[in-house]
C-alpha positions in Angstrom: 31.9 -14.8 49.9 28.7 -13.3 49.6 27.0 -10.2 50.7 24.3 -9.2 52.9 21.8 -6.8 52.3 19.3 -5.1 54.5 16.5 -3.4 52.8 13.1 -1.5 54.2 11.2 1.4 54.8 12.5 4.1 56.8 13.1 3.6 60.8 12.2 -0.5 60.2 15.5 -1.3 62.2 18.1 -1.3 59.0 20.6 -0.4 61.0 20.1 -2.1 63.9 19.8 -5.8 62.2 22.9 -5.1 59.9 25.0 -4.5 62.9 24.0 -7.9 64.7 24.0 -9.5 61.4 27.6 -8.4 61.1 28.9 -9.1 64.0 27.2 -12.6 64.4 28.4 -13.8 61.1 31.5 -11.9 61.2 31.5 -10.1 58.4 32.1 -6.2 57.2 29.4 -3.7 57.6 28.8 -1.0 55.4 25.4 1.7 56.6 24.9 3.7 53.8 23.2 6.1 55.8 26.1 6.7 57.6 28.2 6.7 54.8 26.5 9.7 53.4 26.7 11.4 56.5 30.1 11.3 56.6 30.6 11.8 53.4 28.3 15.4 52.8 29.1 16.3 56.5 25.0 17.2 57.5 22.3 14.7 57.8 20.5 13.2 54.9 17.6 15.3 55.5 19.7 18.4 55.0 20.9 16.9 52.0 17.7 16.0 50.2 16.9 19.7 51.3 20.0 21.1 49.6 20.7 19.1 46.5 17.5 16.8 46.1 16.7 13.4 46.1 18.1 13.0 42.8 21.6 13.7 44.1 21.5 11.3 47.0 20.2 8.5 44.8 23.8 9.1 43.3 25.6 8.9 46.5 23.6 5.8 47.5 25.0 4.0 44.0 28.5 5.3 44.3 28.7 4.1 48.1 27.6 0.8 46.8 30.2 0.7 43.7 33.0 2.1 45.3 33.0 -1.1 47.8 33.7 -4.7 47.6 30.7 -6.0 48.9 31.8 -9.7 49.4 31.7 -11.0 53.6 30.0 -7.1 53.8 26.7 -6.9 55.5 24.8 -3.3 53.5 22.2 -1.7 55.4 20.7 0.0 52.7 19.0 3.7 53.0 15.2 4.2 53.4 15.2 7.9 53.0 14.6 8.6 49.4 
């Protein structure tokens, strides 16, 4: 019942592994880059731009708190 999770510099393949690693071992996956996304409606960038890095460090700990990360594989962000 444990978790997965992916961590590395920006554009190292994050993403990419986590999805294999997911789907090979059949568990959850949870991108927190895409999770952000979705969650401030612009791209991360955008958001660093806007509110600062400080901000999305926040986001990055409340994706990661506000799921069960048990059978989950996290593809964590490289952007701040």
């Amino acid at each position: 019942m444990k978790g997965i999770a992916l961590i590395g510099m920006p554009c190292s393949g994050k993403s990419t592994i986590s999805k294999v690693v997911a789907s090979r071992l059949g568990y959850g996956l949870l991108d927190v880059d895409e999770w952000i996304v979705a969650h401030e409606h612009e791209p991360i960038a955008e958001t660093i731009k806007n509110k600062g890095v400080d901000y999305v460090l926040g986001l990055d700990e409340q994706c990661v708190r506000d799921h069960d990360l048990r059978n989950l594989v996290v593809s964590t962000p490289g952007c701040a």
